[in-house]
MIDO-775653 format. One record per residue: residue in three letters; y, z, x of N, C-alpha, C in turn. Coordinates in steps of 0.02 Angstrom, whole numbers, plus 32768, in hexadecimal, padded with zeros to 4 digits. Last residue first. Example, Ala and Ser with C-alpha at 12.3 -4.5 7.8 and 13.67 -1.06 7.14 Angstrom:
BEGIN
SER7F90816282827FCB816582AC8002818A8285 ALA7EE4818682947F1F818682677F5B81868294 
//
This chain:
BEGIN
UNK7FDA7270B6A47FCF727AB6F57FF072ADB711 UNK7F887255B60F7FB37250B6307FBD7248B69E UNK7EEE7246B5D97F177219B5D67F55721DB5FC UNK7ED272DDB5CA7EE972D5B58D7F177289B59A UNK7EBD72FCB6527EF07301B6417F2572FCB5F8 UNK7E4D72CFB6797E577310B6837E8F7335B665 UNK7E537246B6887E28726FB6557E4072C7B644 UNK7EF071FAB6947EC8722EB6BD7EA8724EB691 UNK7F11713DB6A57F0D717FB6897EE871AFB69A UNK7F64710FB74A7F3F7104B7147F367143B6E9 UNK8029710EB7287FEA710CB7347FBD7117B70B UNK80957081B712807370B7B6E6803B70D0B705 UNK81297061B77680DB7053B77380C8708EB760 UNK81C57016B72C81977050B75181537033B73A UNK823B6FBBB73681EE6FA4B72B81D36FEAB745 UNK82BB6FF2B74A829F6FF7B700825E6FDEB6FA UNK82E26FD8B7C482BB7018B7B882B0701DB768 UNK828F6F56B7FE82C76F69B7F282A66FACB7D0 UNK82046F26B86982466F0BB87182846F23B849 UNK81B26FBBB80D81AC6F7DB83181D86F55B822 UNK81B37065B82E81B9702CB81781A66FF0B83D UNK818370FCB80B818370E1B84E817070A0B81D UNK81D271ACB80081BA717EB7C381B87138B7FE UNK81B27266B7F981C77219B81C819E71E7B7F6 UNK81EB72C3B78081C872BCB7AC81E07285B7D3 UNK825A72EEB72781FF72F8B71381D172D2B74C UNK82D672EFB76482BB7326B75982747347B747 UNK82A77267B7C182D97294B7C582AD72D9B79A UNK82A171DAB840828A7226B83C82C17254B802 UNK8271713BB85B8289716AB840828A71BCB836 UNK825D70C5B8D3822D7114B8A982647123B894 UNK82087019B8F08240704CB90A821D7088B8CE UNK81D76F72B93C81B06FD0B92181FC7007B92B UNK81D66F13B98681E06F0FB94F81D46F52B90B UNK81C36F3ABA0682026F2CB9FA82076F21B9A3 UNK81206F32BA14814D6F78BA0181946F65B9F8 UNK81066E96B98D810D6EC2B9DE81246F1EB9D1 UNK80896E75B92780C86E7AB94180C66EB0B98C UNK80156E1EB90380206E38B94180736E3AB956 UNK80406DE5B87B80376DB6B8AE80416DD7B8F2 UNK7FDF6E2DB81880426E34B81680576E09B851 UNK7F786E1AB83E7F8C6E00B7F17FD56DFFB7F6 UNK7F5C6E80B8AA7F576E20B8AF7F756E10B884 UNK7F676EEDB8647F9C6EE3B88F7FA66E9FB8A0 UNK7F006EEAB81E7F476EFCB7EA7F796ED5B828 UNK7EA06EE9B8737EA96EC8B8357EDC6EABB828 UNK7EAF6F70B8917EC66F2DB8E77ECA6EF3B8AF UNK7E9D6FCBB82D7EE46FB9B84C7EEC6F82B87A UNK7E1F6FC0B8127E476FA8B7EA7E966F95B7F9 UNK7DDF6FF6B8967DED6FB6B87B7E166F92B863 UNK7E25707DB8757E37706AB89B7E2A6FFBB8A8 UNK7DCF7096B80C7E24708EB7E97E1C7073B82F UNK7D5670A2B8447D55706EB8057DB47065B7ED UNK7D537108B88F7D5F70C8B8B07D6470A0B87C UNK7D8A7180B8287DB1715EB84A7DA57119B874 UNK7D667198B7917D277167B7C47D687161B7EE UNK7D7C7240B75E7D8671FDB7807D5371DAB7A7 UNK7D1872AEB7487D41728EB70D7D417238B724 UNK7CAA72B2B7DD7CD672BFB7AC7CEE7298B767 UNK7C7E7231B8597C7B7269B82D7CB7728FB819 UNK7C34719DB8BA7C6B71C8B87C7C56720EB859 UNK7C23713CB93E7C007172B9227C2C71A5B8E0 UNK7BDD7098B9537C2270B1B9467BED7102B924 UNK7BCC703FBA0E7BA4707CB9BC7BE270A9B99E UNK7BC76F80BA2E7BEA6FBCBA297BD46FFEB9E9 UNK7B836F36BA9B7B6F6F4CBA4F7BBC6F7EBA56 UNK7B9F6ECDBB167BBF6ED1BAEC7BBE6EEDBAA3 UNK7B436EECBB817B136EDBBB527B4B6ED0BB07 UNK7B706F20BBF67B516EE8BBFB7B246ECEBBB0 UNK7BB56FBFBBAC7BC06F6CBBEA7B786F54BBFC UNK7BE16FE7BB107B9C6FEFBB497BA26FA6BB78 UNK7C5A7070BAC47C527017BAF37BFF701BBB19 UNK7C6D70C5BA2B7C5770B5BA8F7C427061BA8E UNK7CE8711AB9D77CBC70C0B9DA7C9D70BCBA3B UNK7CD871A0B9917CC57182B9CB7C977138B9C4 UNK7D3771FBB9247D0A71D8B9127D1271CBB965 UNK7D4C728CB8977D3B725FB8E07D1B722EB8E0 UNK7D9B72FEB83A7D8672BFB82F7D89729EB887 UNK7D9B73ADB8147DB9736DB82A7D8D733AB846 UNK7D837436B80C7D767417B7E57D8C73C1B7F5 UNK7D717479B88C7D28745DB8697D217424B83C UNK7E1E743CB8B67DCD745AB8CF7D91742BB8AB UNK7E6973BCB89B7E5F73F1B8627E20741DB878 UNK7EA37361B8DF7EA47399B8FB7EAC73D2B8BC UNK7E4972CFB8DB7E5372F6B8BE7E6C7342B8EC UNK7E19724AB9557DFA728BB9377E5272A9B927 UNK7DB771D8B9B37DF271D7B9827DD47233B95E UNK7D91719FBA407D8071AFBA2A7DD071C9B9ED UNK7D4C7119BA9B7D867124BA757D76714FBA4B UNK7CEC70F8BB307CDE7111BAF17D31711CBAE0 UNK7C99708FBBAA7CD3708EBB857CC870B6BB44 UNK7C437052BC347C3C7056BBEF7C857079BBD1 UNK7C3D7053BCB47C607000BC927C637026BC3C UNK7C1370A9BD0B7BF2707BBCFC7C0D703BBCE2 UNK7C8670FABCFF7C8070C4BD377C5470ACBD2D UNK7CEF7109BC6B7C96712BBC9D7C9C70E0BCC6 UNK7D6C713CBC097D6370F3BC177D267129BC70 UNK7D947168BB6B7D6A7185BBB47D567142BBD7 UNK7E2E7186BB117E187177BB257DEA7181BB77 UNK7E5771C4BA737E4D71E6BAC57E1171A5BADD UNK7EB971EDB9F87E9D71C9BA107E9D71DDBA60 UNK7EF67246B95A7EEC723FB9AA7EA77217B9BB UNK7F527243B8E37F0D7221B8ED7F0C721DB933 UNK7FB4724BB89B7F967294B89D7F557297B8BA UNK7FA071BAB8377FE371F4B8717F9D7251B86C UNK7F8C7121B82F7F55715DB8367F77718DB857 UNK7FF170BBB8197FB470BFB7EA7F8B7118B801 UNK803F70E6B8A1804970D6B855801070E2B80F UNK7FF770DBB8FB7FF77107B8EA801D7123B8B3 UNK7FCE7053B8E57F8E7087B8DB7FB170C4B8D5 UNK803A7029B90C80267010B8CD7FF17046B8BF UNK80407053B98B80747066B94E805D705EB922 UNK7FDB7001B9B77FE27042B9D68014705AB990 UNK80196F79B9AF7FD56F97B98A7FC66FE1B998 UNK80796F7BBA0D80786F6BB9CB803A6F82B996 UNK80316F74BA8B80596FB9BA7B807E6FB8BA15 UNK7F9A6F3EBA827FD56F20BA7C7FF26F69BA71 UNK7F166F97BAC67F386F58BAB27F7C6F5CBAB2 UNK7EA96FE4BAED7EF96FCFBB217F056F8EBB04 UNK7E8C702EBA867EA37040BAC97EC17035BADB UNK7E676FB8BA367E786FDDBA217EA07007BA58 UNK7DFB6F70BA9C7E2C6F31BA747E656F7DBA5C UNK7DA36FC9BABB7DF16FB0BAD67E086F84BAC7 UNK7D596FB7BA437D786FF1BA4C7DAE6FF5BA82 UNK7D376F2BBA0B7D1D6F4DBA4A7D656F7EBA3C UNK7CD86F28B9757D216F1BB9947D1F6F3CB9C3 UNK7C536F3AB93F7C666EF9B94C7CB36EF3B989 UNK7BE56FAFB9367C2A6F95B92E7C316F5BB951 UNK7B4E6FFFB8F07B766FCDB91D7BB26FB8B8F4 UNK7B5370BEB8B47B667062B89C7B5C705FB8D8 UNK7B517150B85B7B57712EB8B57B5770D3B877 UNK7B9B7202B8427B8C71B2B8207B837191B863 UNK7B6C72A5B8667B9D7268B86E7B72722BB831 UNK7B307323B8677B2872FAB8277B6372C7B827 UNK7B27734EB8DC7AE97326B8C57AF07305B88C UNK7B94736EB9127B987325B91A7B3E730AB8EA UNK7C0873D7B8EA7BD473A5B8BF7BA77379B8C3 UNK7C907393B94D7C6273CBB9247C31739FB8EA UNK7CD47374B9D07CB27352B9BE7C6F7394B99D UNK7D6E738FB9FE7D4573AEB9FA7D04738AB9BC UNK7DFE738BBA787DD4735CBA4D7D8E7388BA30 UNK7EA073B9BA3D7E4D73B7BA657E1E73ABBA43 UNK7F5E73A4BA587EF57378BA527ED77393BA61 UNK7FF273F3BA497FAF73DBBA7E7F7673CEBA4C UNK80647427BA29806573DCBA05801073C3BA2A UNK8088747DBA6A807B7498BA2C805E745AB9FA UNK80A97448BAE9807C746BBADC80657483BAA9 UNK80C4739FBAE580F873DDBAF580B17413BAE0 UNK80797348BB70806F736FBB2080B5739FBB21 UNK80A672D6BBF2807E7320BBE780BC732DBB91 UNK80D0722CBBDD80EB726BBBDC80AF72A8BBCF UNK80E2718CBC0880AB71BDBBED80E071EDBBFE UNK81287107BBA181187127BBDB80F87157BBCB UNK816E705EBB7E813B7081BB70813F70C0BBAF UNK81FB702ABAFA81C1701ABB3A818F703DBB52 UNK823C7045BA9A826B701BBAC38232701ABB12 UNK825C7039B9E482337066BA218244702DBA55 UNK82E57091B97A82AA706EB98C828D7069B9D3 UNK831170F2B90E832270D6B94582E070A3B94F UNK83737170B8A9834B7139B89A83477114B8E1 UNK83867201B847838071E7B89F835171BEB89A UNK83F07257B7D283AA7230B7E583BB7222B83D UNK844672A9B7B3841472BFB7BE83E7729AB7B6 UNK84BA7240B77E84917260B745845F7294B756 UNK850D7216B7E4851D7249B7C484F1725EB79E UNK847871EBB861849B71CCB82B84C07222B821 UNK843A71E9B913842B71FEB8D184817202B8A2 UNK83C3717EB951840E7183B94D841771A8B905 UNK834F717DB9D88366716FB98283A6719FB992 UNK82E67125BA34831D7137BA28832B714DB9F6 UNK82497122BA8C82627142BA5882AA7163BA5E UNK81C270FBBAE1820A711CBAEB822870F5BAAA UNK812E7132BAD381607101BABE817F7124BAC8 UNK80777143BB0A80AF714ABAF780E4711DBAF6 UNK7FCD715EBAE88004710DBAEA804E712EBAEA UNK7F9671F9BABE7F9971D3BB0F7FD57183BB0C UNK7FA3722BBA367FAB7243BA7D7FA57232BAD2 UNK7FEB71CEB9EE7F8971E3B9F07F827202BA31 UNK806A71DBB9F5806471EBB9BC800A71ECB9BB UNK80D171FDBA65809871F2BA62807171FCBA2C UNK817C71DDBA89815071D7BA4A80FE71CABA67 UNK81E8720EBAEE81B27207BAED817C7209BACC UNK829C7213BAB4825C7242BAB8822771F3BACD UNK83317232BA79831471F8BAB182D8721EBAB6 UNK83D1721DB9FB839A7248BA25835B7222BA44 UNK84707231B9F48436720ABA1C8418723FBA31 UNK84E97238B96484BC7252B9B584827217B9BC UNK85197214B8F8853271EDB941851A71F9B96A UNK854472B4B8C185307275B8A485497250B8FD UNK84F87335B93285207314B918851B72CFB904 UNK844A738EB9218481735EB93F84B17354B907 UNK83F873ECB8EA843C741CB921845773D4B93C UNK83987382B8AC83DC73CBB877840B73DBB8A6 UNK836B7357B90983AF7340B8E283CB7355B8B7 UNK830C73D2B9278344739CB96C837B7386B92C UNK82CE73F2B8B28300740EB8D8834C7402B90A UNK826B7383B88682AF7385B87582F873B7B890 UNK820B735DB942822E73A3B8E88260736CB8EF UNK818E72FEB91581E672FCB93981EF732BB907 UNK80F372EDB966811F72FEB931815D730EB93C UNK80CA72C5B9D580AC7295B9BD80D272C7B95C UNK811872B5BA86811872CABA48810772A5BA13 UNK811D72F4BB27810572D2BB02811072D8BAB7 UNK81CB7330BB6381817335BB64816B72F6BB35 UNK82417313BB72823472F9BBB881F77323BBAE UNK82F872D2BB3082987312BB1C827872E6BB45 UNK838E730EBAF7834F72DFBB2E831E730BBB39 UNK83F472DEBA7C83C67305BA9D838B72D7BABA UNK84AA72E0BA78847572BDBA9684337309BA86 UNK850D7331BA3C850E7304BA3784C972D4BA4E UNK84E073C2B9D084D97396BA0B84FD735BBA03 UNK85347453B9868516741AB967850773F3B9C3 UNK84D374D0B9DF84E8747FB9B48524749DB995 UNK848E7538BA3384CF751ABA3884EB74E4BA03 UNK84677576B9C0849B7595B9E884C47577BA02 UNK83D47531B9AC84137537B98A844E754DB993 UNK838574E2BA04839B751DBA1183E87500B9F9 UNK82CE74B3B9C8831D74A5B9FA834674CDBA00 UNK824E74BFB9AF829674DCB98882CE74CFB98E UNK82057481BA2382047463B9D482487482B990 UNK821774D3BA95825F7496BA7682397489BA42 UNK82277580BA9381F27550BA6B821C751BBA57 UNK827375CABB28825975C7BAEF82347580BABA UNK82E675E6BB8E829575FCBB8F829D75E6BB42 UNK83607580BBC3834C75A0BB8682F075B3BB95 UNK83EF756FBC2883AC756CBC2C838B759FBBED UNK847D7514BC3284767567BC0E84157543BC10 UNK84B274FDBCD9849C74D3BCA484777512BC77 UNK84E474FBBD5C84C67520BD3884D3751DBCE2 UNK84C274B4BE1584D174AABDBB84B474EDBD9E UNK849774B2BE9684EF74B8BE7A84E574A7BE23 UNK840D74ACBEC28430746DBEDB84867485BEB5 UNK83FF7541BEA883FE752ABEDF842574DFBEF1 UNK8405752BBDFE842E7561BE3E8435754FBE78 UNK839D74E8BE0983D874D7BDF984127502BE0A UNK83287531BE2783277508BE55837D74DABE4B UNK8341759ABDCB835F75B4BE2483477584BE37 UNK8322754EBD5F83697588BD6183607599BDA1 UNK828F752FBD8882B77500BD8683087522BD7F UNK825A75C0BD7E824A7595BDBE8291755EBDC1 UNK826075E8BCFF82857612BD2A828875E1BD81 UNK82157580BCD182567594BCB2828975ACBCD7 UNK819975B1BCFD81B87558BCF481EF7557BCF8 UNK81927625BCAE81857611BCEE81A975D9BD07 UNK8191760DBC0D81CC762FBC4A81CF7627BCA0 UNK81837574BBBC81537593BC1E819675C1BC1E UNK81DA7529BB8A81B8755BBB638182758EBBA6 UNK828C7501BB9C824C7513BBBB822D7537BBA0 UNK832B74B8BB8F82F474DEBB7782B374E5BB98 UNK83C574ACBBB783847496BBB9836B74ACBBB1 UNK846D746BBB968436749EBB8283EE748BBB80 UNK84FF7423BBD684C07428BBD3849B7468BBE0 UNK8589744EBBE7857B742BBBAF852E7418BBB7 UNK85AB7477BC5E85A774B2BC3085A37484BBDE UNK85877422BCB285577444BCB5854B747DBC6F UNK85A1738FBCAD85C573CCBCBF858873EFBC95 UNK857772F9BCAB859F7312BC6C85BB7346BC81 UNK853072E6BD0D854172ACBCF0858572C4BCD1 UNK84FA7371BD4185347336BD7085537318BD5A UNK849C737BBCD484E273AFBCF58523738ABD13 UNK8454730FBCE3846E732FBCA084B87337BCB2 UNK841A7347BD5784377315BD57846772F5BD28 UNK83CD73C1BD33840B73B5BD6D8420735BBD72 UNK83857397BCE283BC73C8BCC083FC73B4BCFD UNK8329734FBD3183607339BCF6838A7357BCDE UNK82F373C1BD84831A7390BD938355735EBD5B UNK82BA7428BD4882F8743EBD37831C73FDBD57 UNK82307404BD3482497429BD748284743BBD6D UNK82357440BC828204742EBCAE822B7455BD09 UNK8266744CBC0B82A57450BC5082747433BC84 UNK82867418BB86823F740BBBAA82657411BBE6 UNK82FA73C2BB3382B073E0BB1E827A73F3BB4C UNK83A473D4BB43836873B8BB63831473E9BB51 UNK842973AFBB02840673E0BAF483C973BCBB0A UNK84D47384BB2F848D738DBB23846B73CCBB27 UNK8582734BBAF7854A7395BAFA8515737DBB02 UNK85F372F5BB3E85B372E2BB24858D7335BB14 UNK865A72CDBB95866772F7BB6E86267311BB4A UNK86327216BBAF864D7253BBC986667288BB95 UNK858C71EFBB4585DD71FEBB7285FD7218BB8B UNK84E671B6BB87852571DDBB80855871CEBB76 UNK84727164BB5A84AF7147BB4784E1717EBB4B UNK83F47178BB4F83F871AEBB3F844C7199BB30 UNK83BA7117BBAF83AF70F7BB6083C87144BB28 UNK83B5713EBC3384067103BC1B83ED7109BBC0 UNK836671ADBC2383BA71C0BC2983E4719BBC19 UNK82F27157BC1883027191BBE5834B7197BBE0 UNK82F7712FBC9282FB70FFBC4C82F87119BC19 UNK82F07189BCE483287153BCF583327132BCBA UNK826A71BDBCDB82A871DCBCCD82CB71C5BCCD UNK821C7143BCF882207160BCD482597189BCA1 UNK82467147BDA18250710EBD658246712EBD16 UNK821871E0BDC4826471BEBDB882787197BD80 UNK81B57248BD5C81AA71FFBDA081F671E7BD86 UNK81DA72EBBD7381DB72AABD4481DF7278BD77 UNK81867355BD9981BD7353BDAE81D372FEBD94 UNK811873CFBD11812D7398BD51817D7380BD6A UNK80A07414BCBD80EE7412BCE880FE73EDBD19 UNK802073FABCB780417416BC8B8083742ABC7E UNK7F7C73A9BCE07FC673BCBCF07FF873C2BC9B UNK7EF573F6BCD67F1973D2BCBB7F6273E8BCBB UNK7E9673F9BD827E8E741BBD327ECC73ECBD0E UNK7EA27405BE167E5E73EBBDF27E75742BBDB3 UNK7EFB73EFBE7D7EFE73C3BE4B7EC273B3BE19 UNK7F10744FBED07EDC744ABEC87ED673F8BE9E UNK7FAC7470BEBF7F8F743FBF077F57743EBEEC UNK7F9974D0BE637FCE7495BE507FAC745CBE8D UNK7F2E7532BE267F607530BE5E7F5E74E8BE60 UNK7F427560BD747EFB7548BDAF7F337542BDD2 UNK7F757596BD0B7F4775B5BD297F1B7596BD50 UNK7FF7755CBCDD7FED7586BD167FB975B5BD36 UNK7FC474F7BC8C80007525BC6E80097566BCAF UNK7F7E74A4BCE57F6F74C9BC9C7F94750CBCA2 UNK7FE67494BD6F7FB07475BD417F9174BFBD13 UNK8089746ABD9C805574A5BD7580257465BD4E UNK80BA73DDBDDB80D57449BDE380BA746DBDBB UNK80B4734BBE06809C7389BDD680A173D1BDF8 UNK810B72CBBDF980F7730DBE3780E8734DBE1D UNK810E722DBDF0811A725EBDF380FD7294BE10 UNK815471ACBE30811671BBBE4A814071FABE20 UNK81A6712EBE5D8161710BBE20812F7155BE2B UNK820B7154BED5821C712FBE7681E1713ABE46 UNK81FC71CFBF1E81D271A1BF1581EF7175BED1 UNK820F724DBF46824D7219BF3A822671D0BF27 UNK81A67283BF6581C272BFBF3E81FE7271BF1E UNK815E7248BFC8813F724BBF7D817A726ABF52 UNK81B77269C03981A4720DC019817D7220BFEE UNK81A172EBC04881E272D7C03381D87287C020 UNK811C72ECC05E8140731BC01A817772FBC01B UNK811B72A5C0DE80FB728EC0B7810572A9C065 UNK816772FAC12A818372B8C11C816272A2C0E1 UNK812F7374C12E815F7366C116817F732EC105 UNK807F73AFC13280A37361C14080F0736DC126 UNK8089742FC12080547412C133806D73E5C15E UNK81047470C0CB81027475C11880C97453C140 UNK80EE7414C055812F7408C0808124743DC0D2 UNK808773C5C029807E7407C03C80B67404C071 UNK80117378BFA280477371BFD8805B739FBFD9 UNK7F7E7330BF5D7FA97354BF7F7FF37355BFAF UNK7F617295BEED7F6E72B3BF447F8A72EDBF42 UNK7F3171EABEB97F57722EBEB27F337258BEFE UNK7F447156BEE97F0D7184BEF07F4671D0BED7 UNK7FB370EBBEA77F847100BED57F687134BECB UNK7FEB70AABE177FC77088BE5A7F9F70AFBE81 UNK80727130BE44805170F1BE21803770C0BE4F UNK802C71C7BE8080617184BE8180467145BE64 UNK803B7263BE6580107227BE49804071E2BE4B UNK803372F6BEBA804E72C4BEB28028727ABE9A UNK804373AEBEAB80187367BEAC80437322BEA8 UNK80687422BF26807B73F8BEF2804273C3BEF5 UNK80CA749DBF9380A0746FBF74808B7468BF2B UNK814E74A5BF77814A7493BFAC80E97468BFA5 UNK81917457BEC881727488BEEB814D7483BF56 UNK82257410BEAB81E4740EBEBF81C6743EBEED UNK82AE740FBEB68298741CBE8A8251741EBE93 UNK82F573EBBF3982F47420BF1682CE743BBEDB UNK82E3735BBF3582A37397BF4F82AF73CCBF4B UNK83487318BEE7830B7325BEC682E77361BEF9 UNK83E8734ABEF983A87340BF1783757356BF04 UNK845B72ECBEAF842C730DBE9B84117316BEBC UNK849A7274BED784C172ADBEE6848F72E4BEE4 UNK84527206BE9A845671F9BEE884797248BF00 UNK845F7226BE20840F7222BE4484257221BE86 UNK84D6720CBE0484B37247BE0184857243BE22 UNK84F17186BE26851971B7BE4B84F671F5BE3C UNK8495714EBDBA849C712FBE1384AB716BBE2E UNK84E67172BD3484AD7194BD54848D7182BD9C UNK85587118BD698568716DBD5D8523718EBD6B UNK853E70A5BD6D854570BDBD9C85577104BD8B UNK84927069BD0784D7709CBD1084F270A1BD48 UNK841D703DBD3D844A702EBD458494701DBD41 UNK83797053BD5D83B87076BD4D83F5703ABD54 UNK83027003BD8283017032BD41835C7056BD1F UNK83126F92BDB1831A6F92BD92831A6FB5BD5C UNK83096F8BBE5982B56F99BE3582DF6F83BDE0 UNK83866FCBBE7483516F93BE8F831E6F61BE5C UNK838E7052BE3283AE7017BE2B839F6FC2BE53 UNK8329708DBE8C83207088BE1C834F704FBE17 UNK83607071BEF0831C7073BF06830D7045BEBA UNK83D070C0BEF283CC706DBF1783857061BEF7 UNK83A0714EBEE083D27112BEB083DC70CEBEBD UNK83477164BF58832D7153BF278366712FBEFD UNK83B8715FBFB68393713EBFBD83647124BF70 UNK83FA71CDBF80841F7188BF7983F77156BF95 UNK83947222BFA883B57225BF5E83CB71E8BF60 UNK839A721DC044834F721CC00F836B7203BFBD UNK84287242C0488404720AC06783DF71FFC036 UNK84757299BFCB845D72BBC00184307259C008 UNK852E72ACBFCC8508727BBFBE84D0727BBFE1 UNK857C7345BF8D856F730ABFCB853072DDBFB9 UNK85EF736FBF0A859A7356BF2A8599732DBF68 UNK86707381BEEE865073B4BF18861473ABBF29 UNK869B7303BEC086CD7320BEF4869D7354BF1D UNK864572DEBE51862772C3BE8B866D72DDBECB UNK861B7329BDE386197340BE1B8625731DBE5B UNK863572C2BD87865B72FDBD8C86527328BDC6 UNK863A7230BDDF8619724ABD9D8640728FBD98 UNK86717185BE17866B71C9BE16866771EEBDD7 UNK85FC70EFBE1B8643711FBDFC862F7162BE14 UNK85BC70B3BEBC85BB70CBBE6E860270E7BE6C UNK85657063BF3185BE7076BF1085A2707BBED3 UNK850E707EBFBD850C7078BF7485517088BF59 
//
């Protein structure tokens, strides 16, 4: 593999496995920087991964892996392009190999990470500020790209925290490692030039672009109903705005303060109907209609239960406890009825209609045609230029507003 040389590359040896995988992203088409080539290939990811570990490769069966069990077999999951590698399930209270509870730290599936870093647009000289240290692999790659004493990473897990700072120690970086809450970001060091956020996120502080400089780039994982996600550029202006648009799709674990649960209260005094619109028309439709909904309906999580029988429930809910608005459109296979069930203020499956509506009427635009605004009163999420913003719908609860 020939790449440029990066700042480390006089004192990194180029470990096999590593430059294997950079052939691998650059193959495949996820990378194709030669500066980030040369990191990934200098970097050794298995430093960063727990000896055991889960592993979920795209496509296949999720799995254990257990570097003194099988070693070959940890080290071909650990370098895997399409596979990430979970290092704590529920925040650290179930054992990580078990793989039975909800992952909550992981070691980022490559491709993924590869399309975060080129759409993150470094320069040399560059400050970051990274949201979410997780294994500390991106930080270490960060490090390489730019030098180490210009990247600050954050971690809200001290655990997590302290794991990934001596797994970066170990491969040669020391990159300033932050215990604390990235929804604040960490004012100390700014102003930024870049920030790279590597959890889920369905609200963007204004924080991140208060501590950037006019001209920064900031790159996150927009899950705005907590499961469809978008990669998400924005570029933020002298005025304290950050305007960008969305550039394709991936999943990311919650940042934690930003988490769903679903909780289905009241249910005797729901509303029920037959529905007409199959509930994966909504699910897994168009990543365009995904925005649009979450345009029209913000603060509106969506979960989808797809039962081996065939049947199918979407369920939509409010993260106002008792007092908040649900709703569950279920699918019944072989008989195409679908039972819509509502309660609260909001009929949410009745807005959610209204939106696949709204969204045909505008002629099924794409996600290329969806960009966001963010600045001091919130995020504002357009269509094709940023003076068309989308009004959402009105909120009873709210005196009409949102």
């Amino acid at each position: 593999m020939t790449t440029t040389a990066g700042p480390h590359a006089a004192d990194k040896e180029v470990f096999p496995a590593a430059a294997a995988l950079a052939d691998a992203l650059r193959e495949q088409g996820h990378l194709r920087d030669p500066r980030w080539l040369q990191a990934v290939a200098a970097v050794p990811r298995h430093l960063f991964a727990p000896a055991q570990a889960w592993a979920q490769p795209a496509g296949g069966q999720p799995h254990a892996i257990d570097r003194a069990a099988d070693p070959a077999g940890w080290m071909r999951q650990v370098y895997a392009p399409a596979t990430p590698v979970i290092i704590q399930l529920d925040d650290g209270q179930t054992p990580v190999a078990s793989g039975d509870g909800v992952p909550t730290s992981s070691l980022s599936e490559p491709a993924i990470a590869a399309g975060f870093l080129e759409l993150l647009a470094v320069r040399d000289g560059n400050t970051v500020l990274e949201i979410g240290t997780g294994s500390g692999w991106t930080a270490g790659l960060l490090s390489h790209r730019l030098g180490e004493q210009r990247v600050t990473t954050i971690e809200v897990d001290a655990q997590v925290a302290a794991q990934a700072q001596h797994s970066l120690q170990t491969a040669g970086y020391h990159p300033a490692v932050i215990t604390g809450d990235g929804a604040l970001g960490w004012p100390t060091g700014a102003p930024y030039d870049r920030v790279h956020v590597t959890c889920g996120i369905t609200h963007i502080p204004y924080a991140w672009v208060r501590q950037c400089r006019p001209g920064a780039v900031i790159v996150l994982p927009w899950l705005p109903n907590g499961y469809a996600g978008h990669q998400l550029r924005l570029h933020v202006d002298s005025a304290g705005r950050a305007t960008g648009r969305f550039h394709g799709g991936c999943g990311y674990m919650m940042m934690r303060s930003q988490r769903s649960r679903w909780h289905a209260h009241h249910a005797d005094a729901a509303r029920t109907r037959d529905g007409a619109l199959d509930p994966r028309e909504l699910a897994y439709g168009d990543p365009g209609l995904h925005l649009l909904l979450a345009a029209l309906q913000p603060g509106v999580t969506q979960m989808a239960i797809d039962d081996a029988d065939g049947s199918f429930s979407l369920l939509l809910f409010e993260n106002r406890g008792d007092n908040g608005s649900w709703a569950a459109a279920d699918y019944l296979p072989g008989t195409g009825q679908v039972h819509i069930t509502q309660y609260g203020a909001r009929s949410l499956w009745d807005e959610a209609e209204a939106a696949f509506d709204d969204w045909a009427e505008r002629g099924m635009p794409d996600r290329g045609r969806f960009g966001l605004t963010v600045d001091d009163s919130g995020s504002h999420l357009w269509c094709d230029t940023p003076q068309q913003t989308i009004p959402p719908m009105p909120d009873p609860q709210n005196n009409g507003g949102v």
